[in-house]
Backbone as JSON, one array per atom type, in Angstrom:
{
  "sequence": "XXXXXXXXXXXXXXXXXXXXXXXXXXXXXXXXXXXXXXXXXXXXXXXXXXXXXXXXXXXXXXXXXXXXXXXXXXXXXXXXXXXXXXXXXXXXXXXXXXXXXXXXXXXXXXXXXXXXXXXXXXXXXXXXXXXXXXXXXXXXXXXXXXXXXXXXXXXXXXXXXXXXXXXXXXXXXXXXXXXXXXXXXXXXXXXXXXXXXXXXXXXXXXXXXXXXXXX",
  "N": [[0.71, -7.55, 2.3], [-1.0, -5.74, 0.37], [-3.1, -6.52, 2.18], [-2.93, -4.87, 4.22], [-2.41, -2.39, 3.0], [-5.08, -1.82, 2.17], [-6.4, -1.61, 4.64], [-5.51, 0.2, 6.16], [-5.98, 2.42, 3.93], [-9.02, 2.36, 4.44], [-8.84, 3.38, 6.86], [-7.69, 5.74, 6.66], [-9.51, 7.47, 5.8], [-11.62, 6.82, 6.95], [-11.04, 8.48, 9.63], [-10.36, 11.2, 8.08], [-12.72, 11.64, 7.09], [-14.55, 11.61, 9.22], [-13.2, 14.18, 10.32], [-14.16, 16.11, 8.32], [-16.56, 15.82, 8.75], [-17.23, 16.27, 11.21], [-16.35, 19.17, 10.9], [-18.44, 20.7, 9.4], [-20.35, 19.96, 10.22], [-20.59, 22.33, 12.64], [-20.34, 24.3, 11.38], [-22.56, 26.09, 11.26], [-22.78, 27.55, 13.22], [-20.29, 29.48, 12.84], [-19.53, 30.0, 9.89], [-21.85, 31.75, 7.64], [-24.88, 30.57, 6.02], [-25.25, 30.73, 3.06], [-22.76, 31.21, 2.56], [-21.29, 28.47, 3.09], [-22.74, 26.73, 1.65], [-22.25, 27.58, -0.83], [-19.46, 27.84, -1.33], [-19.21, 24.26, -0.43], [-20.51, 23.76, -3.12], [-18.48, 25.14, -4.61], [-16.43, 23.18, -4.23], [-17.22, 20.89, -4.79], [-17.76, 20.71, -7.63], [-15.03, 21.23, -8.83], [-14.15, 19.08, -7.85], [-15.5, 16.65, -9.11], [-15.12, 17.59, -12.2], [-12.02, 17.0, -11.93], [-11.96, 14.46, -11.29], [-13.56, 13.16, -13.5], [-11.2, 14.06, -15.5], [-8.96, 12.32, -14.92], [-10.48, 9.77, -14.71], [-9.94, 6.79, -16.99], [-10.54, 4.76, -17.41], [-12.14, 3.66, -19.63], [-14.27, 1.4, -20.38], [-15.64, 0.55, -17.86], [-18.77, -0.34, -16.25], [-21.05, 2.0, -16.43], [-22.5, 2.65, -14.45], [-20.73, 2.47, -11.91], [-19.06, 4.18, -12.73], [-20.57, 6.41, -12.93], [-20.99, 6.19, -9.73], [-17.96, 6.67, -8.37], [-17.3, 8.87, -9.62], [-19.86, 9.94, -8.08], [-18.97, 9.6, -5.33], [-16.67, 11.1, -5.3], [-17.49, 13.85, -5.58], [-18.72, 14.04, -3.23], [-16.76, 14.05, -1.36], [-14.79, 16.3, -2.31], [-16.64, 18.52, -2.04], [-17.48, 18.58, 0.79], [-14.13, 18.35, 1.84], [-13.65, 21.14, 0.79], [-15.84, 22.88, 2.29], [-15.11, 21.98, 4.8], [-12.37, 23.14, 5.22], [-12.95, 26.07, 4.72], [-14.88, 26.29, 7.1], [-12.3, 25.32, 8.98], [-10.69, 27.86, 8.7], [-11.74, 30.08, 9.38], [-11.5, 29.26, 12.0], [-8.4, 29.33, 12.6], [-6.13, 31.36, 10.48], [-4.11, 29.63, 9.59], [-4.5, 27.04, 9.98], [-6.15, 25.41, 8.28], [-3.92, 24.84, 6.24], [-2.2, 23.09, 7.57], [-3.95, 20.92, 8.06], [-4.54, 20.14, 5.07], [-1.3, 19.42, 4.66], [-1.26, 17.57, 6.22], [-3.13, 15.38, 6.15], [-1.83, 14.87, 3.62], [0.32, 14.03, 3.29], [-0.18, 12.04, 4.96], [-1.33, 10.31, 3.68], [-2.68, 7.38, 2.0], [-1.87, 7.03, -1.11], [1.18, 8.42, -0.24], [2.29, 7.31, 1.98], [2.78, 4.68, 0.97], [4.97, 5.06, -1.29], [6.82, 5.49, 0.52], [6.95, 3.7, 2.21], [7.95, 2.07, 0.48], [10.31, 3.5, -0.55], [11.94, 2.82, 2.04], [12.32, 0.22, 1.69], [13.67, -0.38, -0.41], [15.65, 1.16, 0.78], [17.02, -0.51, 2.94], [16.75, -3.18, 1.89], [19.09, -3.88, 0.28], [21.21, -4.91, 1.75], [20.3, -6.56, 3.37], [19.85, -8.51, 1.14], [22.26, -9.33, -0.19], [23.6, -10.03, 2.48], [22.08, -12.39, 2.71], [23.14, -14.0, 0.93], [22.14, -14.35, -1.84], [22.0, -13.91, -5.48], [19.69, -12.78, -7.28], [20.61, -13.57, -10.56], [22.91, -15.09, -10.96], [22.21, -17.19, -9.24], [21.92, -20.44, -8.17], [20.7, -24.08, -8.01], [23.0, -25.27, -6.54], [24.22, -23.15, -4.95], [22.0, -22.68, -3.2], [21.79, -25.2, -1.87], [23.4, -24.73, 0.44], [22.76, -23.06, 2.01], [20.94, -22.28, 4.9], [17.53, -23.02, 6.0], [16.41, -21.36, 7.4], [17.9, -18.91, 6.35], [16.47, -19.47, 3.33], [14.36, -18.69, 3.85], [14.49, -15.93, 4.82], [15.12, -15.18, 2.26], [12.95, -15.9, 0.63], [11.13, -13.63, 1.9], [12.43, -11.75, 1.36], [13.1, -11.39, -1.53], [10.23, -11.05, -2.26], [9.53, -8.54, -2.16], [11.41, -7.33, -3.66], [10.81, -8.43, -5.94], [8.66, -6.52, -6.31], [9.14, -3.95, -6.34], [10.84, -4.15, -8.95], [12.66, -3.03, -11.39], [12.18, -3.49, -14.85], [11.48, -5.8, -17.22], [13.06, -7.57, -17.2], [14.0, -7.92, -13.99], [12.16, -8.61, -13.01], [11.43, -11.53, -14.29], [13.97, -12.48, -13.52], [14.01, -12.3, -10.72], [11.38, -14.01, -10.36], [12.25, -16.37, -10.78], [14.54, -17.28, -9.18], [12.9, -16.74, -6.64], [10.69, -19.46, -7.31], [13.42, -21.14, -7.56], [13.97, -21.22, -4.71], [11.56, -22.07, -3.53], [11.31, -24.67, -4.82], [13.73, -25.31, -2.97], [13.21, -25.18, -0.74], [10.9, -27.19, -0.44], [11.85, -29.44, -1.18], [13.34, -30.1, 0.84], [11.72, -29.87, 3.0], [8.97, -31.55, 2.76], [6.45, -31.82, 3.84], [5.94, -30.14, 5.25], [6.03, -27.68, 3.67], [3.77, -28.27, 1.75], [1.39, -28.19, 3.9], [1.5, -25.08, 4.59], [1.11, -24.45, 2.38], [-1.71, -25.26, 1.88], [-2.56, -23.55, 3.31], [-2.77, -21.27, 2.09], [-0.51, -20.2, 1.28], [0.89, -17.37, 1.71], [2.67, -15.02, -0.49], [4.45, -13.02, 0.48], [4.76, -13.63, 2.73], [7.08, -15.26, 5.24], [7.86, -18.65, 6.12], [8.53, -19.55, 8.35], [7.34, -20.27, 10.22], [6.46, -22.69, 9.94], [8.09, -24.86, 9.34], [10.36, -27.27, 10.62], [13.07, -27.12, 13.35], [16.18, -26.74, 11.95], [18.85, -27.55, 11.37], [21.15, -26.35, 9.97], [20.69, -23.97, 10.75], [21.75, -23.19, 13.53]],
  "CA": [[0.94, -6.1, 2.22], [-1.9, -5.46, 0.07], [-4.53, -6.11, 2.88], [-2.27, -3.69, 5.48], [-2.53, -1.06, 2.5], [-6.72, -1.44, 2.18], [-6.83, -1.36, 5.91], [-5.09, 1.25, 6.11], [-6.85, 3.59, 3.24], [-10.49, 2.98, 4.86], [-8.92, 4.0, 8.35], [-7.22, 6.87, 6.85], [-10.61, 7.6, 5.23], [-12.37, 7.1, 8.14], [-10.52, 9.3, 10.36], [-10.67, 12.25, 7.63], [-14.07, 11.81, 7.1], [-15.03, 12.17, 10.42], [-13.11, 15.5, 10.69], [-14.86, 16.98, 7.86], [-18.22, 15.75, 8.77], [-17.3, 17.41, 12.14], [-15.96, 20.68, 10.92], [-19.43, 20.97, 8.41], [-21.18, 19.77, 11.21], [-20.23, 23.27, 13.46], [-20.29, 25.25, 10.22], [-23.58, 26.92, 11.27], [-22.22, 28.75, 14.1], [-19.11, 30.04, 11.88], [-20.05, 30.85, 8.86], [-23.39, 31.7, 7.42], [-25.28, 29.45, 5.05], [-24.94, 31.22, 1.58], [-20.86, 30.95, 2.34], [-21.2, 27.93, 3.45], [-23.16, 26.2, -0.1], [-21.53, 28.38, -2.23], [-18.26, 27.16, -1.01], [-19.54, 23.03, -1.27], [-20.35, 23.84, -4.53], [-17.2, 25.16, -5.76], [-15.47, 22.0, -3.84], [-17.77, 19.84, -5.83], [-17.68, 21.0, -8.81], [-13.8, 21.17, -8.82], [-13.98, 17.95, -7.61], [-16.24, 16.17, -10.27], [-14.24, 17.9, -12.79], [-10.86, 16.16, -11.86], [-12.32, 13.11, -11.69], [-13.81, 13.05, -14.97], [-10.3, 14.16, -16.18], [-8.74, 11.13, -14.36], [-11.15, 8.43, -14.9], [-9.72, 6.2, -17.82], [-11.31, 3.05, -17.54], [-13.79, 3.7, -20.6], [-14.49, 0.23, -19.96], [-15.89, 0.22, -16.73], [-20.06, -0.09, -16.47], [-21.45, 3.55, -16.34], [-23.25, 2.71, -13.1], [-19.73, 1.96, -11.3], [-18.54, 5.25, -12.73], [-20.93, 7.31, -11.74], [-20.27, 5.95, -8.39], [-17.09, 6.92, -8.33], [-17.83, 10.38, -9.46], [-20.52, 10.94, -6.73], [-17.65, 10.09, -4.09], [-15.35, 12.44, -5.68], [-18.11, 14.84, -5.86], [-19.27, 14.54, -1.96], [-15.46, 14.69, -0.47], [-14.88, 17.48, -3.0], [-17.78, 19.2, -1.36], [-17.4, 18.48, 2.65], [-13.7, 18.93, 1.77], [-13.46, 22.49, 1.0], [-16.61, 23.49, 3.4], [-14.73, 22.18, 6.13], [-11.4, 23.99, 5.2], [-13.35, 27.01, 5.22], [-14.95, 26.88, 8.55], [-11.33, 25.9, 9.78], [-10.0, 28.76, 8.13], [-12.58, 30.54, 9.81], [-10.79, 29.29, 13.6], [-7.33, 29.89, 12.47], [-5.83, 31.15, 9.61], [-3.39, 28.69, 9.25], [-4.82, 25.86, 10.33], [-6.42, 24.59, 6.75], [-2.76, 24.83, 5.77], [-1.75, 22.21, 8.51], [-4.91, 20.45, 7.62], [-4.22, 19.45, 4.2], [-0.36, 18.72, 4.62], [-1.11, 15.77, 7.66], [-3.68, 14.64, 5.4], [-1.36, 14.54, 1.94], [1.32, 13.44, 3.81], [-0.33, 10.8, 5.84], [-2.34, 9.87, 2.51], [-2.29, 5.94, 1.46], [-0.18, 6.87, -1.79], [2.26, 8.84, 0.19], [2.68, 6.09, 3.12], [3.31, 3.94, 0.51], [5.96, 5.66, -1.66], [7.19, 5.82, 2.15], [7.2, 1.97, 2.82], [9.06, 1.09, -1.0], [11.85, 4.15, -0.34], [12.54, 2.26, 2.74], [12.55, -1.33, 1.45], [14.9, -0.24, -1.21], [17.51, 1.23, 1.01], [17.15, -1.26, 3.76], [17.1, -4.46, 1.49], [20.58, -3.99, -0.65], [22.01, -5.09, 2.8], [19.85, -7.77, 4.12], [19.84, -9.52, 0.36], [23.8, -8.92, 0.21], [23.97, -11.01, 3.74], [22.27, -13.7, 2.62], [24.13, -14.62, -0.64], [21.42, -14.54, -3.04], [21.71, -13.11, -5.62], [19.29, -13.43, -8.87], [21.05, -13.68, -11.78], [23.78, -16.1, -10.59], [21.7, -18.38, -8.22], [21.65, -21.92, -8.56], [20.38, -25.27, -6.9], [24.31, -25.35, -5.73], [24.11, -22.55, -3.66], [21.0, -22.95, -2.07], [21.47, -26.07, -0.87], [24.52, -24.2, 1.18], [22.01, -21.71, 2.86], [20.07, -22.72, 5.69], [16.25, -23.06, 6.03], [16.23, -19.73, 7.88], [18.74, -18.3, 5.0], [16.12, -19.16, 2.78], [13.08, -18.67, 4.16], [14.66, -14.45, 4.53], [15.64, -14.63, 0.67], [11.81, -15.71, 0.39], [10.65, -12.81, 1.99], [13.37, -10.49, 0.14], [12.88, -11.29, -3.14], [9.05, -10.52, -2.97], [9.8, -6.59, -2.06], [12.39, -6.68, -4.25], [9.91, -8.15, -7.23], [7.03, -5.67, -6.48], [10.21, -3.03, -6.52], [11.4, -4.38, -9.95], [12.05, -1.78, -12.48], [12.0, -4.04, -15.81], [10.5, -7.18, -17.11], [14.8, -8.67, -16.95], [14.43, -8.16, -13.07], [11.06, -9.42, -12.93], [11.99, -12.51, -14.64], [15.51, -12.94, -12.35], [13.36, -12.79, -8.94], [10.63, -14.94, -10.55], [12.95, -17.47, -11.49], [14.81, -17.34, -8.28], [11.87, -17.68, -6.01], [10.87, -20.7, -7.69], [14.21, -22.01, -7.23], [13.72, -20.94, -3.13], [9.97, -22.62, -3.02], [11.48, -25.81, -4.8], [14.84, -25.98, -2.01], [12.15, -25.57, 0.59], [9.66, -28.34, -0.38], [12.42, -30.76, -1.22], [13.79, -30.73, 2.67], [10.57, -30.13, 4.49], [7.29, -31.37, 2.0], [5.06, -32.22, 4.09], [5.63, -28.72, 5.83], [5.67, -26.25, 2.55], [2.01, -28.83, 1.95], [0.9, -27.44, 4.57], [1.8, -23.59, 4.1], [0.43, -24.15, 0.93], [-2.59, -25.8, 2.42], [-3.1, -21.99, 4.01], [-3.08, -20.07, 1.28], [0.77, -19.6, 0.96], [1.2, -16.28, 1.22], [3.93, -14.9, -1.11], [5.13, -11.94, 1.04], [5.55, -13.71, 4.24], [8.15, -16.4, 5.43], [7.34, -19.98, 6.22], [9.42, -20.85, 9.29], [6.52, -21.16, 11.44], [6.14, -24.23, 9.5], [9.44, -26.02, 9.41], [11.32, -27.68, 12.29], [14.91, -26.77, 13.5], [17.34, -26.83, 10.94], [20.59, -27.67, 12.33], [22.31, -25.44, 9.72], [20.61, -22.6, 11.54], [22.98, -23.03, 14.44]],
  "C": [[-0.27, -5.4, 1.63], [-3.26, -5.62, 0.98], [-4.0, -4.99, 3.98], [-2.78, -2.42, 4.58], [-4.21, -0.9, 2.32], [-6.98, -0.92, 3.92], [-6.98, -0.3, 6.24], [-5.66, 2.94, 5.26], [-8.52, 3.02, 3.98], [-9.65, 3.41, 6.55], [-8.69, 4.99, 8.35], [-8.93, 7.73, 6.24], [-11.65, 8.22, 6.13], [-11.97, 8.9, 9.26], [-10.95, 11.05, 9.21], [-11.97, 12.78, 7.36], [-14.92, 12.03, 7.9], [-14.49, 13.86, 10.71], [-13.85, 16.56, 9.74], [-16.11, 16.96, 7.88], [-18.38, 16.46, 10.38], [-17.28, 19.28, 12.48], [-17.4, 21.33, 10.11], [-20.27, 20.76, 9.25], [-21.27, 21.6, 12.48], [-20.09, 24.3, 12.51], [-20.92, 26.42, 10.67], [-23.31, 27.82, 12.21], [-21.05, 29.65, 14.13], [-18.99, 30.52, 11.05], [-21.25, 30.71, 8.13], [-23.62, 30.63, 5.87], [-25.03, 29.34, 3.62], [-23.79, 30.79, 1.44], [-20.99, 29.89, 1.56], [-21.3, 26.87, 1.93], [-22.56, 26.49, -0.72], [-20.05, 27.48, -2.12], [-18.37, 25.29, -0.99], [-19.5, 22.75, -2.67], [-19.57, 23.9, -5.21], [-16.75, 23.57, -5.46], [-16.26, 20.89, -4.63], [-18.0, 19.83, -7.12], [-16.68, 20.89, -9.22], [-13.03, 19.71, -8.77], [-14.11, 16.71, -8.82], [-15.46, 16.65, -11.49], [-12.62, 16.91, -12.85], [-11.06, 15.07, -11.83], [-12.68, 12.6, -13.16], [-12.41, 12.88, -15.63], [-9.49, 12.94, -15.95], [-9.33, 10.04, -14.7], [-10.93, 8.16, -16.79], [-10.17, 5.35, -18.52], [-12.64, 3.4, -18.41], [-14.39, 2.35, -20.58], [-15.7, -0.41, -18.85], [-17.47, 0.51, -17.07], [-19.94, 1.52, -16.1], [-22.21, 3.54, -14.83], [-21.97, 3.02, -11.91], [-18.74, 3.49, -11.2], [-18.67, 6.33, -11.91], [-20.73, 7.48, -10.18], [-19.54, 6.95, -7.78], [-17.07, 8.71, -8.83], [-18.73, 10.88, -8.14], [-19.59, 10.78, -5.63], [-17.15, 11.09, -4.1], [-15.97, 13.89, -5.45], [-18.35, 15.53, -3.72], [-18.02, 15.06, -1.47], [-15.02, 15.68, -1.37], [-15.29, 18.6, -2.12], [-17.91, 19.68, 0.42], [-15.47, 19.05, 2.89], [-13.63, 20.51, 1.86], [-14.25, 23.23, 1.68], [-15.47, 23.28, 4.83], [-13.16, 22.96, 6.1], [-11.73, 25.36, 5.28], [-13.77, 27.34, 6.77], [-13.23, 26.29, 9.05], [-10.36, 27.02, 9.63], [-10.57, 29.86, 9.13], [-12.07, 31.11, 11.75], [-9.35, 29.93, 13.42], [-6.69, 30.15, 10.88], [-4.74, 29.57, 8.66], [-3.4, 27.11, 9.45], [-5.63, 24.95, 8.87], [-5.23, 24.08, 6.09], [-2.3, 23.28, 6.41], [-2.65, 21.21, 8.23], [-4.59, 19.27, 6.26], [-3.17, 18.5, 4.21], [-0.42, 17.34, 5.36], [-2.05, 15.32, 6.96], [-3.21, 14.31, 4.12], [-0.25, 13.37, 2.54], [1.1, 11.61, 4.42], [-1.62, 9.54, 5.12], [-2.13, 7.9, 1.96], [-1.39, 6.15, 0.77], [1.09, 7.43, -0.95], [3.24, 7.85, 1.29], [3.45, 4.61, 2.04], [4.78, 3.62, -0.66], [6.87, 5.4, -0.53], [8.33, 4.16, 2.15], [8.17, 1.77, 1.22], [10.79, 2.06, -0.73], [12.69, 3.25, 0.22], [13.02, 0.65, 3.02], [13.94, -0.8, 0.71], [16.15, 0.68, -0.86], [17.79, 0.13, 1.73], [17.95, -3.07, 3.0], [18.06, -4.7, 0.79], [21.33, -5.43, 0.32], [21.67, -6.63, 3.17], [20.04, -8.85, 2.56], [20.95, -9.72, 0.2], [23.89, -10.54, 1.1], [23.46, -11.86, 3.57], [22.63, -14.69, 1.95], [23.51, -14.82, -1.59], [20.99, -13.87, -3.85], [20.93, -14.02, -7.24], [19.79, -14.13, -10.14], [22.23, -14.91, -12.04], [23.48, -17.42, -9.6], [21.47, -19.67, -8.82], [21.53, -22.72, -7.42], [21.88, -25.08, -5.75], [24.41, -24.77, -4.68], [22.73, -22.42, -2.79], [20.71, -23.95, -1.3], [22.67, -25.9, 0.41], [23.95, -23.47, 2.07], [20.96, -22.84, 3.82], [18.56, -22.94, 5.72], [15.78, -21.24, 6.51], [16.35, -19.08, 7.2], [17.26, -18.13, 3.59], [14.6, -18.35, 2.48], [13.25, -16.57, 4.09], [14.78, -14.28, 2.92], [13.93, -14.76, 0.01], [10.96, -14.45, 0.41], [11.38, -11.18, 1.47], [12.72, -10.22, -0.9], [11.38, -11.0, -3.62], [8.85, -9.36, -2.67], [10.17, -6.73, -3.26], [11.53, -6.92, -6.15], [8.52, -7.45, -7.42], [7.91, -4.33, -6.48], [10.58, -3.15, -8.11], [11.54, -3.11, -11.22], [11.87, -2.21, -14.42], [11.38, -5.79, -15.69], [12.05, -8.11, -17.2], [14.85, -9.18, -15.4], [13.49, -8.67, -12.89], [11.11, -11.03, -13.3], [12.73, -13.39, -14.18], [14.54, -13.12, -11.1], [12.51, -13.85, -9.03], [10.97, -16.32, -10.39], [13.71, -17.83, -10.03], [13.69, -17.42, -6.74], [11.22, -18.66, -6.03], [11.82, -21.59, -7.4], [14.36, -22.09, -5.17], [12.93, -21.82, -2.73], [11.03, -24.07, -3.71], [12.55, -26.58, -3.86], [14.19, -26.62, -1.05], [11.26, -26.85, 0.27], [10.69, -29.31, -0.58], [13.6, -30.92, 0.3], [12.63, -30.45, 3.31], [9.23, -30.27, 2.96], [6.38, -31.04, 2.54], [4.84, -30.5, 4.69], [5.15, -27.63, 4.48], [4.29, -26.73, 1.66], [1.62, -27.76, 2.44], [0.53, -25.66, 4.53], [0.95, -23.39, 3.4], [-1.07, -24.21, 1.23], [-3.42, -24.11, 2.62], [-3.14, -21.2, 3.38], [-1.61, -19.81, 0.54], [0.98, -18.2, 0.64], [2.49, -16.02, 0.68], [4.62, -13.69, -0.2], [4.99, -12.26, 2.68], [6.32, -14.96, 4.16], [7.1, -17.59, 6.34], [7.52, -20.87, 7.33], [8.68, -21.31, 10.24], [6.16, -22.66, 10.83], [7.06, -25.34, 9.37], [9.79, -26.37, 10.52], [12.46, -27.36, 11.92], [15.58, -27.15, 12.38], [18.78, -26.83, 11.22], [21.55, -27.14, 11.78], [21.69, -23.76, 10.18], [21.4, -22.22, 12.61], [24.09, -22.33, 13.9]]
}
């Protein structure tokens, strides 16, 4: 999930960054040059400002910072130029502008994706009988390979969802008891898995054979 969400912020990145290096790009035949600076300036200045106020990490080298300030400073800058010249085409079009870019923003997509784990997954963890706090070897050796291989990929939403260190603890403890059902009916397979990296937020069944309580 975490490489879908990097992917995802340089594409959304990309994409915005091209429209404001297009709309700043066509500036000159829209609005005149003085605006044009003057208006960068505020957006970078405004910019640099909130960052400063934001940036926590007193920690972090000063080279790394700055960095991170001159980003803030350039899209600051190309920002609000290019909301001007599209202000320029339609009034309302900067308006429309921002929202499909807040909206369609990494944090917001991702707020997005947890809403919809946490209505979706009540249901699917429900149906497969596992529940944290009461799980034991007993009942997991009652659940199928399939059965567990979904409670695998449950329970690591549901512990990047967690809202204390009690439920954190309960899923911890219960995926452990998942990874040890699985390796003690297929080893050589959840080896393997492992072999690959084991990712924790996907399921394993491409690695097992049939399970005849999957029928």
């Amino acid at each position: 999930m975490n490489d879908e969400h990097t992917q995802y912020t340089k594409r959304w990145r990309s994409f915005w960054g091209g429209i404001i290096a297009l709309s700043v790009a066509v500036s000159a035949a829209v609005v005149g040059p003085v605006v044009l600076i003057t208006t960068a300036a505020a957006g970078a200045a405004g910019a640099a400002i909130v960052a400063m106020v934001l940036d926590c990490d007193q920690d972090e080298s000063l080279a790394n910072r700055l960095r991170r300030l001159g980003k803030a400073t350039a899209w600051g800058a190309g920002t609000l130029a290019a909301l001007l010249v599209l202000g320029t085409v339609s009034g309302s079009l900067p308006l429309w502008a921002v929202v499909a870019a807040v909206l369609s923003s990494p944090p917001a997509v991702q707020v997005a994706r947890f809403a919809q784990a946490r209505v979706r997954e009540p249901t699917r963890y429900h149906a497969g009988q596992v529940a944290p706090e009461r799980t034991t070897r007993d009942v997991l050796v009652q659940l199928s390979s399939a059965e567990l291989c979904q409670a695998w990929q449950s329970t690591h939403r549901q512990l990047q969802l967690a809202a204390s260190v009690v439920e954190v603890g309960a899923y911890a403890r219960l995926r452990l008891l998942l990874l040890e059902e699985l390796e003690c009916r297929h080893p050589q397979e959840v080896a393997a898995w492992l072999a690959t990296g084991g990712d924790a937020a996907e399921a394993l069944e491409g690695f097992l054979p049939s399970d005849p309580r999957n029928s």
